[in-house]
N, C-alpha and C positions, 0 to 999 in steps of 0.2 A: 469789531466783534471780539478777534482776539484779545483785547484790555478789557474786554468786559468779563472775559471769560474768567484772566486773570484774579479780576477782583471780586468775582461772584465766589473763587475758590478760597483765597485769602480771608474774604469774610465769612467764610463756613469753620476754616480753620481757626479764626482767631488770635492771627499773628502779625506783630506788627512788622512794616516791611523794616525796620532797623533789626530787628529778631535775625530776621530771614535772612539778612545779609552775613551775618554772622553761622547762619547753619549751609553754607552752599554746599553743596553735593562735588564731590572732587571729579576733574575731566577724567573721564576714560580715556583712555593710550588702548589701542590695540597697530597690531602689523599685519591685519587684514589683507594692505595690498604689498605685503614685503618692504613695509616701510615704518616708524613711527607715525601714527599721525593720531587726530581725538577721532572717538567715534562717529561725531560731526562730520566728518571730512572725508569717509567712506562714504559712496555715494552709493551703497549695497545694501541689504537686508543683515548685520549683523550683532549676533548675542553674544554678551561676553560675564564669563562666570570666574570671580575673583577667587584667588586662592584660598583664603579665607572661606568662603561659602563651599567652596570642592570638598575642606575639611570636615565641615557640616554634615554635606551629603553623603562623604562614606566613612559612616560614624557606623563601628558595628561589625567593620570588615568586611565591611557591600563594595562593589566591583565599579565598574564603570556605568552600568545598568541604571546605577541609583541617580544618574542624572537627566533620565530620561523623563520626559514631560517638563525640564526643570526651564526650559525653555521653548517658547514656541515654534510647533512645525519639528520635532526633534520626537523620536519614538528608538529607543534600543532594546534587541534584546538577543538571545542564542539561546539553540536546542542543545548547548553545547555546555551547560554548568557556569561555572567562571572566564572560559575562555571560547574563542573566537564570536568578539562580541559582535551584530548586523546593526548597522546606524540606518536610519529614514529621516530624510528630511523633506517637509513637504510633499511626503506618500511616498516619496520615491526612495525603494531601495533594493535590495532582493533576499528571499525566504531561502534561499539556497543554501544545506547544512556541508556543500563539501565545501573540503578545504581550497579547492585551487577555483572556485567562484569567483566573478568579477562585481565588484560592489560600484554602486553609482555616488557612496560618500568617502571621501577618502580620510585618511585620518594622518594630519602630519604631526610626528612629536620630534621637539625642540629643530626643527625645518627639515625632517628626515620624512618622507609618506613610507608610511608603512602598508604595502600593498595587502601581504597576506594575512587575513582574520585574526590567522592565529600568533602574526607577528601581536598583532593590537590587544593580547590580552594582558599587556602590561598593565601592576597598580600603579596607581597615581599617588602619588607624595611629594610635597615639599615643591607644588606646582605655582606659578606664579598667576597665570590665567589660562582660562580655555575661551578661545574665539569658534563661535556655531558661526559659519560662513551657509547664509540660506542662497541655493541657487546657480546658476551654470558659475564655476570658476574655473575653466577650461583654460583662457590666457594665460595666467600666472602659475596656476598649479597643472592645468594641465589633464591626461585620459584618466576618465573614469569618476569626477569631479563634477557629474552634468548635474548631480543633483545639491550637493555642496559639500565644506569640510570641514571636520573638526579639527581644527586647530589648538593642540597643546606645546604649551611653553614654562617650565621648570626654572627656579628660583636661580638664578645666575651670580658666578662670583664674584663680588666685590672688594674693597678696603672695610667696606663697613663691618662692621661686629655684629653681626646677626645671625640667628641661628634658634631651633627651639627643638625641645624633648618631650615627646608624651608619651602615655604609655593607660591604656582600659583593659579592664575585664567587664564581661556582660554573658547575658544570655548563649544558654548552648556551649559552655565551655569558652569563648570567644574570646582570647587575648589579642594584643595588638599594643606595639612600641613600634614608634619610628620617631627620628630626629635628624637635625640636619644643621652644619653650620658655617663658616665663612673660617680659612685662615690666611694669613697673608706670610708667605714666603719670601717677598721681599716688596721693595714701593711698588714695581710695576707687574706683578706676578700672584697670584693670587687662586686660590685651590676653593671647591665646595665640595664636602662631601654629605653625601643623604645616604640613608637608610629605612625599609620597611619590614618587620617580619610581624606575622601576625598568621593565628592558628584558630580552629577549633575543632572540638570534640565530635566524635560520630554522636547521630541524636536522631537518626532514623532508624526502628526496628525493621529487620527485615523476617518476616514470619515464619518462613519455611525453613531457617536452621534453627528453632526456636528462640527466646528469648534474648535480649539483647539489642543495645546499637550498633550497627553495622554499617550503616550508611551516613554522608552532611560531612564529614569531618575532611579535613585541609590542611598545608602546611606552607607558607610563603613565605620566601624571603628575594627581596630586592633590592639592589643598591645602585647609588650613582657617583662618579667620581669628575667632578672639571677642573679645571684647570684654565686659567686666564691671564694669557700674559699681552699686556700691552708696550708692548717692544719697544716705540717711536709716535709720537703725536701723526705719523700716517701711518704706520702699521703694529695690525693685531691681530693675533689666535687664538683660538676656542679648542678647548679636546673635549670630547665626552666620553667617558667609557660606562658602560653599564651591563646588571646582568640581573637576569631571575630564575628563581627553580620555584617553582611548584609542584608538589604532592596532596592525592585526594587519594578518599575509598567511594570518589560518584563527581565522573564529568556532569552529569547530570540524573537525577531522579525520575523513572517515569513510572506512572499511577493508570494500570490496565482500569479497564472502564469507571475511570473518576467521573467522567459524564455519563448521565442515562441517557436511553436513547430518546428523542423526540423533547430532549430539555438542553437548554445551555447553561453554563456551569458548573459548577461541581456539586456534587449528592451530596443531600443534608447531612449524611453518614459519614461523609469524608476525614478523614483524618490524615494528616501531613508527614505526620509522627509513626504511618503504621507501611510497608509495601509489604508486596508477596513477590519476590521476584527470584526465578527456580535455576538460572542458569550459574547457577556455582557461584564462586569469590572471583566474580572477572571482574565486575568495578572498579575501574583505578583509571589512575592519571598521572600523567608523568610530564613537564614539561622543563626544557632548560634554554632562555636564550640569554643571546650576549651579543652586545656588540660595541660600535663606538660612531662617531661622529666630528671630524674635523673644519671648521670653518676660519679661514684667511683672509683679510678685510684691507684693502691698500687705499690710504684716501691719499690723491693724487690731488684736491685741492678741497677747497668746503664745497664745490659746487661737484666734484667727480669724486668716483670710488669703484672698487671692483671688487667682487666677493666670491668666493669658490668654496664651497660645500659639498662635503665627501662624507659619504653614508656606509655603512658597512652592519648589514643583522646576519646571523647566524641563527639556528632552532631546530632541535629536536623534541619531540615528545611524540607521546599515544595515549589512546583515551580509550574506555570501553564501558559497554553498559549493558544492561538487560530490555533491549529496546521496546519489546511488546508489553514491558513493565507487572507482570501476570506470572500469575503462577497454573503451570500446562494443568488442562483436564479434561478427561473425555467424556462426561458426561454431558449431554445437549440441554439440560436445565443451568449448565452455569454460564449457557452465553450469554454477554452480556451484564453478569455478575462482577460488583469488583472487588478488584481481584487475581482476577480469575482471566485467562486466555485459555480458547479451544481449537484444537484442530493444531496449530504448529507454533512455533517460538524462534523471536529472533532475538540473537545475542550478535553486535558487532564492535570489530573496533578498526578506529584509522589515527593513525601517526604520522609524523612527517620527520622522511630520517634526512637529515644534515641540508636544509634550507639554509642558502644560501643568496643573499640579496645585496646589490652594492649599486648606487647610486651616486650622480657625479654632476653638480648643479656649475654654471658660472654664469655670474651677472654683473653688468657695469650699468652703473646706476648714475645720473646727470642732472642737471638744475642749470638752466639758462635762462635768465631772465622770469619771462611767465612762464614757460616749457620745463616740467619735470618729464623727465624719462628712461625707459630700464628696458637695457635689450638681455637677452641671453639663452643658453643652452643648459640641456638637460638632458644626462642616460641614465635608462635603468636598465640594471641585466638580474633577473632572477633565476633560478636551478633549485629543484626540488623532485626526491624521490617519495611518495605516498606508498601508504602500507595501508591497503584496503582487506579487511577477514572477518570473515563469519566465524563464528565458535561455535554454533551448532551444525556446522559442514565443513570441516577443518581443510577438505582438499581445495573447500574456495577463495582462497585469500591471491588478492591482486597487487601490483607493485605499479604504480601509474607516477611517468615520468611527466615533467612538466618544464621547458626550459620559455621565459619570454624576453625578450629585450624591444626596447621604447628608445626613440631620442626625438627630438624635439628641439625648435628654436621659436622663441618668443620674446614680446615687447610690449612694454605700455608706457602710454603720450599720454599726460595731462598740458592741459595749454586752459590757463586762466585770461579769458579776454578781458575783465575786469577785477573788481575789487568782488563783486559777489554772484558772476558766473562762471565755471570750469566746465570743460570739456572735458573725457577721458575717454581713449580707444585703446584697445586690447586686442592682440590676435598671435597664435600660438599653429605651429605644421605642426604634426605628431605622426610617425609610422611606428606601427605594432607589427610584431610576430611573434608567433606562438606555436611551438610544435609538443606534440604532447600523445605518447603512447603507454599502454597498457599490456601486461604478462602476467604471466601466472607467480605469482611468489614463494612458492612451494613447488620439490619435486613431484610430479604427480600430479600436480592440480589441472583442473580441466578450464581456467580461466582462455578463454580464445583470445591471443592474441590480433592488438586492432591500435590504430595511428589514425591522425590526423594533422594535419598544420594547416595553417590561416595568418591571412598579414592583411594591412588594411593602413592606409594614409586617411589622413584627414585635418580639418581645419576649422580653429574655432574663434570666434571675435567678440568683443564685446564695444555699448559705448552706451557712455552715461550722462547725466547731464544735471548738476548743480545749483541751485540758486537758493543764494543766503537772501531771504526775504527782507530778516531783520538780523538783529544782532544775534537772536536767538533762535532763528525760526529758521530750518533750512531745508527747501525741495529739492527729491530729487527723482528721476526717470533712468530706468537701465533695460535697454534687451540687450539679451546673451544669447552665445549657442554651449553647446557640452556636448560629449561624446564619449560613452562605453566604450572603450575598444572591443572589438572582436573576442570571444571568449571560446574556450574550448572546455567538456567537459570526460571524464571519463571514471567508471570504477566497474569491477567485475567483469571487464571484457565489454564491454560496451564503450561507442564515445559519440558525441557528438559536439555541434558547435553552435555558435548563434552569429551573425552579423552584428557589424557596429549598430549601434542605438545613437541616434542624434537627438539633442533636446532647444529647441527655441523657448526662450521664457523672455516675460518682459512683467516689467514691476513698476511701480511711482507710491513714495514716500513722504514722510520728513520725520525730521528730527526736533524736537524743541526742547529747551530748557526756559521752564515757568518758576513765575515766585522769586524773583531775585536767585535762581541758580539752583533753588532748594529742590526743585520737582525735575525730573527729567522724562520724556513720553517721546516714545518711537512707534511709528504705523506704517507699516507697507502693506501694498497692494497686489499681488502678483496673479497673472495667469502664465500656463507651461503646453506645448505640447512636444508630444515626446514621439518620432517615428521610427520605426524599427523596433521598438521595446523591447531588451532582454527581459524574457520570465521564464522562470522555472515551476514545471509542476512537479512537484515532489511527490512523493509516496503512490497515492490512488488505487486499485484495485492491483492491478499491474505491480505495485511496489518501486516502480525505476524512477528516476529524475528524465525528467525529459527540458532539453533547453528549445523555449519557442519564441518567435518575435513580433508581436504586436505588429498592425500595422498602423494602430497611433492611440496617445493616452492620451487623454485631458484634461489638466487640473487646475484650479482656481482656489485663492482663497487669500486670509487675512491675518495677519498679525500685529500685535499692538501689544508695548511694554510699557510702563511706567515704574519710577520709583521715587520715592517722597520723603524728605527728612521733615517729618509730623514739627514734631520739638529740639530740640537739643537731645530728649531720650529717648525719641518712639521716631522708628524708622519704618517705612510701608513700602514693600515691592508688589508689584503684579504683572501678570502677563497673561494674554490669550490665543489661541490660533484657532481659527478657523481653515477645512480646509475640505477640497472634494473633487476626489480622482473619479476619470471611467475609463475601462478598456472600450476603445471604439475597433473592432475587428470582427463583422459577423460574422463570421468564418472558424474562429477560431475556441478551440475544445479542449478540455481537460479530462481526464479521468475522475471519473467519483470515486469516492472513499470504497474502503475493501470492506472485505467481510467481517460478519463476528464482534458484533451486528453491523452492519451499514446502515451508515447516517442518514439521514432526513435530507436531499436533495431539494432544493428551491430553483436549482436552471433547468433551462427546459432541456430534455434530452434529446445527443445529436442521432444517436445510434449504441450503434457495439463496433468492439474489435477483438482482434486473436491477441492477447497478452500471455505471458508466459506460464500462468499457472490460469488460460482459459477463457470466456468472455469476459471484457472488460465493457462499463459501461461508460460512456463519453456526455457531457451535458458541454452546450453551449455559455461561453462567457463573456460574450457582447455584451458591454454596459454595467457588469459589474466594477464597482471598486477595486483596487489595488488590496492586494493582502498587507496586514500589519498597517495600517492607516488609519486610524481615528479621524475622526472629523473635527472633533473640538477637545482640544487640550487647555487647560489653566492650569495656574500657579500662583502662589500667596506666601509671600514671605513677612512675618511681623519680628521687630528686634525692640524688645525695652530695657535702659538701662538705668538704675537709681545708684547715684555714690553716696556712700557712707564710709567711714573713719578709715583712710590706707587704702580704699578701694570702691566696687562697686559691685551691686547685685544686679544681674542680669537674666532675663527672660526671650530666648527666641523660640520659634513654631514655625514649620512651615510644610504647606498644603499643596499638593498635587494630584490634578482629575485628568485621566485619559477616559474619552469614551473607547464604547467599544469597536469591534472591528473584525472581519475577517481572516482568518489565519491560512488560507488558503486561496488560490486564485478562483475555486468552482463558491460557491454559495450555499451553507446549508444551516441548519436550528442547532445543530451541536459545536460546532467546529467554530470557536470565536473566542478572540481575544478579550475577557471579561473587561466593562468597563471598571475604574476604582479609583477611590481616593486614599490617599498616601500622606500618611500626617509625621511629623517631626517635634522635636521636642528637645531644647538646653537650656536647661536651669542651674544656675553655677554662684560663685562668688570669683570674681578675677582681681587681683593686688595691686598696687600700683609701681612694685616692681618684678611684672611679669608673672606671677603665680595665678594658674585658673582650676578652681575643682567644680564642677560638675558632673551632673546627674543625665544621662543622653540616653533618649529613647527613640527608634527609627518604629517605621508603620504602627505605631501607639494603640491606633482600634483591631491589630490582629487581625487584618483583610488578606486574605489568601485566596487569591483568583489563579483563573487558567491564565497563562501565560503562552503554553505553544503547544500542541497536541502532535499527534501518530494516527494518519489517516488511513494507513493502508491495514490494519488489523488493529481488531477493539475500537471501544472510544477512550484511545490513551491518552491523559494529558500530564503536562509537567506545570507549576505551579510558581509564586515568586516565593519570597522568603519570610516567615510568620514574625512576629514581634521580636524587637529585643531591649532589651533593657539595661545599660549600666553604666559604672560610673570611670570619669574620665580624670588625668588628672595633665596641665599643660604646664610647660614655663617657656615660653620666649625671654631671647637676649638678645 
């Protein structure tokens, strides 16, 4: 059936198999499992996004956000502007806007995890690839990982001569230069340095100090320094050093009643370009980190080697915004109006002064015979003070400390019984602790002080199971487990905590390469269930974060990528996911949306309770979906290129659909993640040595949907980013 299948595609296409042999699709390399290997040979769920195409996607000065949908089972975004971005993978993640939040995806850049959000709001440049890790990776990487990890890895230095310089202006004032290149200090010593700065102009009117842009506008710079020296054919070192500052006038935008009531999305009326928002010039943002990265590599024969990686981030910033997004009025005809907010206003801001995070990996890694395998150890110690403040109640500002440390021993056995079966077992101990207290920040203030601490062991395993069919066809089978550690939450004199969340998932795949090499197609299968689930209900009537813990999720679904070298000049990507969480906990309740107007409830109600400004009203969340989880994601990528005289002309596009989704854990008609489609666009001439000019266009149809809303007052929502347009100019060397 499979050679039928083959030949039924080949003769749709039109290509003769001597063609095809000549067009093969190059292996994928990824270090999914802390190793080289092809993507074949991971016996996982994983996506991987070539530097190249990363370039693509944040064309325009878009963030890390812009890669979301770009793979299956992958949804990002933050209430937060540009930084502290919230990953999902496979539903699983958490809506949780404070900072010392436990996330279920972890994000490692160049093999560092970057625990806190707002360590991760590093730009990307001058990256080599991104590995999407779908699923528990608790073994290897470790707490907090149940759901999977993005994996970013940056361009490394070589002898080679490489290196490239761009530089656009577009839409909204939007400039943007970065480059990056290779020097060699001497044969075995070897330096890269990269650079990012990219800006743009305010471009939002805010109305109430009249005319004018006040708000959108940014300032970034990033850079990266390594160093590589290869000492001895057994020993080598890696430095990294890097840093970034960031400057805005808007962590984020928000738009008092952009949704009507008893409708989802945003009023015909809306406009992107217009707020009201009355709480003075506090919009700003301020962030600066820096850190570095050392890795020592001893090969003690081809078959043995030991590696130690030492992580070190540092970060400060603060952020602040006009949260109820409205401008105050006390007239009872403009509730509801947008706009417009009635009855009271919140303006807040939180910062994080002098974060400090240092991480400390060792692994010896092995090959005997058919037996590959890799034991080792792992601490993290992080220390962070939080700056929690209201600006319309200046005596409420809180100072919430946070200290955790983790360590951890792990290992994994592969054992190949033959030529095209493998086995692999995984399993990882890990103890957390976490103590984390709250004060007043100000003399005077009436913040009550309140503590807590939590520590918690646990153990996670994996084992999977291999079989190269054919040459090109390869199954495979994996269950996992994963584990949230223990989390603690606290702001304004309040704290509370959640238990571990353990996740069991089990998956079966394969991999194929069709068409003599030309087509590549990936399909997994997975189901998860999750017990204990950290969730957070954020805002509600109440306005507090409340951390609760499921007492089991369940989710299912399907992914399947393809890519296809058409001709020699037409290249075709695609990808889909399917996918479908439920809270299984009848017990279990959220607050509904607050006043001024209150939303459209769809769960049935549990009751009331005393909340702090009065009755709060409680609905049941049994069987609802996960917040921020779409069902069905795709993506379409098309690349055509024609040469002419010196060079060639080039045409890519590419398309991205998230459905829509809840934004909240309760259920209601306004409060939802719009679905959309997200188009692209690079039209250029590229030289044939190395000069590219083009024409780059991101979201091209001007689709501006709800993106995250404000449940506890108005129906306030905050939006993605409108069209832009301009032109780009590149040279690689």
């Amino acid at each position: 059936m499979r050679k039928t299948l083959v030949l039924t595609i080949a003769g749709v296409l039109g290509t003769p198999a001597a063609m095809a042999q000549n067009l093969a699709l190059e292996e994928v390399l990824v270090t999914a499992q802390k190793r080289e290997q092809t993507l074949t040979e991971v016996p996982a769920a994983v996506s991987a996004i070539s530097g190249e195409m990363v370039k693509e996607y944040l064309n325009g000065a878009q963030d890390i956000r812009a890669l979301a949908a770009r793979v299956p089972g992958l949804n990002i975004e933050t209430s937060n502007g540009r930084t502290q971005p919230r990953f999902y993978l496979r539903g699983l993640g958490n809506i949780d806007f404070d900072v010392n939040a436990n996330q279920p995806v972890a994000m490692i850049f160049d093999e560092i995890s970057l625990e806190n959000n707002t360590l991760r709001s590093l730009p990307l440049f001058d990256i080599e690839r991104i590995e999407v890790l779908k699923g528990p990776q608790g073994s290897l990487f470790g707490r907090n990982t149940n759901a999977g990890v993005i994996k970013i890895d940056s361009v490394r230095p070589s002898e080679e001569r490489n290196g490239y310089l761009s530089a656009a202006y577009g839409s909204r004032e939007t400039f943007v230069v970065e480059g990056a290149s290779n020097f060699s200090l001497s044969d075995n010593f070897h330096m890269r340095a990269s650079l990012k700065y990219q800006e743009r102009g305010k471009w939002i009117d805010n109305t109430v100090n009249g005319p004018g842009d006040d708000f959108g506008g940014f300032e970034e710079f990033a850079w990266r320094l390594q160093f590589q020296w290869d000492a001895t054919d057994s020993f080598s070192a890696h430095l990294k050093l890097h840093g970034f500052n960031q400057d805005g006038s808007d962590p984020n935008v928000f738009y008092a009643n952009a949704i009507a009531l008893g409708s989802s999305g945003l009023r015909p009326e809306f406009d992107e370009e217009i707020v009201s928002n009355d709480s003075g010039d506090i919009a700003d943002l301020t962030l600066d980190h820096y850190g570095g990265a050392l890795t020592l590599e001893w090969s003690f024969s081809d078959d043995l080697s030991f590696t130690s990686i030492t992580g070190y981030d540092t970060l400060e910033n603060f952020q602040s915004a006009d949260v109820d997004g409205g401008e105050i009025s006390f007239n009872p005809a403009d509730i509801g109006q947008l706009g417009k907010q009635v009855f009271f206003g919140v303006a807040t801001g939180d910062g994080l002064d002098d974060l400090e995070q240092f991480t400390q990996e060792f692994r010896l890694a092995g090959q005997s015979d058919r037996l590959f395998y890799q034991v080792g150890f792992f601490y993290f110690d992080e220390d962070f003070d939080l700056i929690n403040q209201d600006f319309l109640t200046p005596p409420l500002t809180a100072i919430v400390t946070q200290h955790t440390k983790s360590h951890a021993f792990f290992g994994q056995f592969e054992y190949s019984f033959s030529d095209t079966i493998a086995l692999t077992v995984g399993g990882r101990w890990t103890d957390d602790e976490k103590d984390l207290s709250v004060g007043p920040g100000v003399a005077g203030g009436f913040v009550a002080p309140a503590s807590i601490e939590v520590q918690d062991d646990f153990f996670n395993w994996d084992v999977a199971l291999t079989y190269d069919m054919s040459d090109d066809w390869t199954w495979y089978g994996r269950v996992a487990t994963g584990s949230r550690g223990p989390v603690t939450l606290g702001r304004f004199g309040f704290v509370s905590s959640a238990k571990t969340e353990d996740t069991l998932s089990a998956e079966i795949g394969f991999k194929a390469r069709l068409l003599d090499d030309r087509m590549r197609w990936n399909t997994s299968v997975y189901q998860f269930k999750n017990d204990d689930q950290q969730l957070t209900a954020t805002g509600g009537a109440a306005n507090v974060n409340q951390l609760l813990n499921a007492d089991q999720v369940d989710g299912f679904g399907i992914e399947s990528e393809v890519d296809l070298q058409v001709t020699e000049n037409l290249f075709v990507s695609a990808n889909f996911s399917y996918n479908d969480t439920e809270i299984d906990d009848p017990g279990l309740r959220d607050d509904l949306c607050g006043s001024a107007p209150t939303c459209t409830g769809l769960d049935p109600v549990a009751g009331t309770r005393v909340g702090p400004f009065g009755p709060v009203t409680e609905v049941f969340i049994d069987g609802n979906p996960l917040p921020r989880t779409p069902e069905w994601i795709f993506n379409f990528l098309l690349e055509y290129t024609h040469p002419v005289q010196n060079g060639e002309i080039y045409f890519n596009t590419d398309w991205n659909y998230r459905d829509e989704s809840n934004l909240f854990l309760h259920e209601s008609i306004e409060f939802v993640q719009e679905e959309r489609w997200l188009g692209g666009l690079r039209v250029g001439y590229r030289t044939a040595n190395g000069m590219d000019f083009a024409l780059v266009g991101r979201n091209i149809t001007d689709e501006v949907t709800v993106e995250g809303g404000i449940n506890f007052l108005n129906l306030t929502a905050f939006v993605n980013e409108p069209a832009y347009w301009g032109g780009e100019f590149r040279w690689s060397f």
